[in-house]
Backbone bond lengths (Angstrom), bond angles and torsions (degrees), N, CA, C in turn:
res aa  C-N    CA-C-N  psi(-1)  N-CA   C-N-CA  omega(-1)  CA-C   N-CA-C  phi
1 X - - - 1.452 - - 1.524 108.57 -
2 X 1.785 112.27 132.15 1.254 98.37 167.03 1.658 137.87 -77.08
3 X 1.134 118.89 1.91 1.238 156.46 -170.88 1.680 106.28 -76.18
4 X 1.260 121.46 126.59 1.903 94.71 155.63 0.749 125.61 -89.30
5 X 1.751 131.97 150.37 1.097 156.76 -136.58 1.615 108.63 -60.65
6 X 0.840 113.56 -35.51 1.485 123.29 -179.54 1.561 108.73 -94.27
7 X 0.625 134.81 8.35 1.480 145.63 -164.11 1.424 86.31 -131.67
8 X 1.913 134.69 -78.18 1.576 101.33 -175.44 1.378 116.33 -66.88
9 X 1.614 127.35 -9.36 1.691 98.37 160.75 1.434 119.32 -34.27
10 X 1.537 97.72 -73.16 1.691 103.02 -140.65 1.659 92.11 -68.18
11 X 1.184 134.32 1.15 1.701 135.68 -177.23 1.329 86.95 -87.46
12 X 1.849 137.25 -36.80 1.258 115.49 -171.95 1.770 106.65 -91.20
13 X 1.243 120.33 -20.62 1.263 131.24 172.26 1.493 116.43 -31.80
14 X 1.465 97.11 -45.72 1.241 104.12 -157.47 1.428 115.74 -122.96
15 X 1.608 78.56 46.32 2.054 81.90 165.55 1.497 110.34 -132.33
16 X 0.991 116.46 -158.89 1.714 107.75 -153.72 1.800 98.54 -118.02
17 X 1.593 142.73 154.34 1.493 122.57 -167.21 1.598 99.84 -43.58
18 X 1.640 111.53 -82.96 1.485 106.19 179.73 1.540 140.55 -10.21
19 X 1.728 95.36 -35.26 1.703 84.28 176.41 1.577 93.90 -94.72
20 X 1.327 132.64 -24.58 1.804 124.45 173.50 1.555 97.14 -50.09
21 X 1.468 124.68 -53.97 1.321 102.63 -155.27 2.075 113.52 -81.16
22 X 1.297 92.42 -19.06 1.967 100.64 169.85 1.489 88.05 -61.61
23 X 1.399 110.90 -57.57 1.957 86.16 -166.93 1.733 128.41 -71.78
24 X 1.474 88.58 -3.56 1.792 98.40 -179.62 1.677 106.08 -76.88
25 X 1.270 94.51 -41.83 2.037 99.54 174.16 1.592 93.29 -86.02
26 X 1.090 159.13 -52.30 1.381 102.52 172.99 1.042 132.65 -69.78
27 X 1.777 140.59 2.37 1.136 113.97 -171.46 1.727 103.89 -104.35
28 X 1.890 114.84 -4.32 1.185 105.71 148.27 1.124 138.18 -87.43
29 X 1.434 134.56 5.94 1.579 142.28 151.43 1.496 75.83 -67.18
30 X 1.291 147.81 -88.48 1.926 124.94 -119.49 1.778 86.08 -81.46
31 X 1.026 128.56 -13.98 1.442 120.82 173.11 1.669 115.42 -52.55
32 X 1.889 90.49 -59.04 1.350 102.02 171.76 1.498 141.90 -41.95
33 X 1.625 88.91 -44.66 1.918 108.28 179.98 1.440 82.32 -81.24
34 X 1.019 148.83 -54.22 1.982 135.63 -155.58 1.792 92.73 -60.14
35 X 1.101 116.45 -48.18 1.578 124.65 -166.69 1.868 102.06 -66.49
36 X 1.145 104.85 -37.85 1.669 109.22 178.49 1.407 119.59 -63.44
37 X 1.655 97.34 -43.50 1.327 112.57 169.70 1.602 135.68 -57.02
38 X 1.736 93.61 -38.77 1.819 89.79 162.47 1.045 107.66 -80.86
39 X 0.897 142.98 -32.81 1.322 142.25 -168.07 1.745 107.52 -62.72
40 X 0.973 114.30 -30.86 1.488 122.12 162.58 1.570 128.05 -85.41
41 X 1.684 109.23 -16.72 1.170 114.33 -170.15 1.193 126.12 78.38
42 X 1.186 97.32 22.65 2.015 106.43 -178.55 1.509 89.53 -110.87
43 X 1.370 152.23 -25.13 1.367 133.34 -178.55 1.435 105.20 -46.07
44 X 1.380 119.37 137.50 1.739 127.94 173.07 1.418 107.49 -103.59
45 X 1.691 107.54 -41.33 1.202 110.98 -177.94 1.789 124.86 -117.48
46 X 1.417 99.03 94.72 1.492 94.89 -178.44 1.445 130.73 -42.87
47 X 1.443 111.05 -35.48 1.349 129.70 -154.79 1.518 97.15 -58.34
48 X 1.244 107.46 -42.78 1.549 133.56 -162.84 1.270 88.60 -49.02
49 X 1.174 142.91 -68.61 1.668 160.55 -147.66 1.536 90.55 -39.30
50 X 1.799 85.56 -67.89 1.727 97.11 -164.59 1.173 133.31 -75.58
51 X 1.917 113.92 3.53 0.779 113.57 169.98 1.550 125.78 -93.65
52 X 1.356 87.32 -14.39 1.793 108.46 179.09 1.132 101.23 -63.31
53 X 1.590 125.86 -60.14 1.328 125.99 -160.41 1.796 110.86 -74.98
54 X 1.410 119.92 -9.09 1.651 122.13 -176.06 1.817 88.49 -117.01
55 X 1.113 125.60 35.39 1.858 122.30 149.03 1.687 77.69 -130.79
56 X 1.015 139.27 -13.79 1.786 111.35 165.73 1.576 101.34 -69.34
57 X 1.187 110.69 -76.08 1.394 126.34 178.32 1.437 105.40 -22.91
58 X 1.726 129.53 -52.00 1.267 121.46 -177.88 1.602 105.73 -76.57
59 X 1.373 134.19 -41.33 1.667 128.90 -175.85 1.264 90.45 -66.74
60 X 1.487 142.73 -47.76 1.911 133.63 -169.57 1.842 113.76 -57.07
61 X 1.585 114.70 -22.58 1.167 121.92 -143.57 2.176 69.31 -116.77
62 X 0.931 129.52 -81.87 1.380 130.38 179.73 1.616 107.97 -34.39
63 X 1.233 134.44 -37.86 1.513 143.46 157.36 1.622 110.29 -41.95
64 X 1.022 91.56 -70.57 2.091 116.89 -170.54 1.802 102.98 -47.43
65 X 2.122 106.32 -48.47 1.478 99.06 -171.00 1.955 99.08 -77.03
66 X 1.111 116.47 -40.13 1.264 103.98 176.82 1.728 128.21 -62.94
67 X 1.303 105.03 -19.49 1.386 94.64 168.13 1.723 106.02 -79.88
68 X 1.334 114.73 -24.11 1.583 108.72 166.19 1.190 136.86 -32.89
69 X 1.412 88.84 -66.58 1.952 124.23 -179.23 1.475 95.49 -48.55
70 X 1.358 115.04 -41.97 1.592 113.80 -174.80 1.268 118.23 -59.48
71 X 1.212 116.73 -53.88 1.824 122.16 -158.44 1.684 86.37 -68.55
């Protein structure tokens, strides 16, 4: 993320499930193409990988407490 970390929290905080789950499918499509890409040897930037997959990890974990809050 270009964002700091605390800064894209409260940007994911404050959206509603629907927009968590639009941003969960895009950030596994760019997961996908980053993963295609090593796999070809065209990735330049590793970092990228891991950062894709820990803003999933944070929208999956921000998903999970709001369906909480609900029940």
């Amino acid at each position: 993320m270009t964002m700091k970390t605390s800064e894209a929290k409260k940007a994911l905080a404050g959206k509603t499930p629907a927009e968590l789950q639009t941003e969960l499918l895009a950030l596994l499509k760019e997961q996908f193409g980053l993963r295609m890409q090593a796999a070809t040897q065209q990735l330049t930037n590793n970092a990228k990988l891991r950062d894709v997959r820990r803003g999933i990890a944070r929208v999956r974990t921000l998903m999970h407490q709001k369906r909480g809050n609900q029940a």
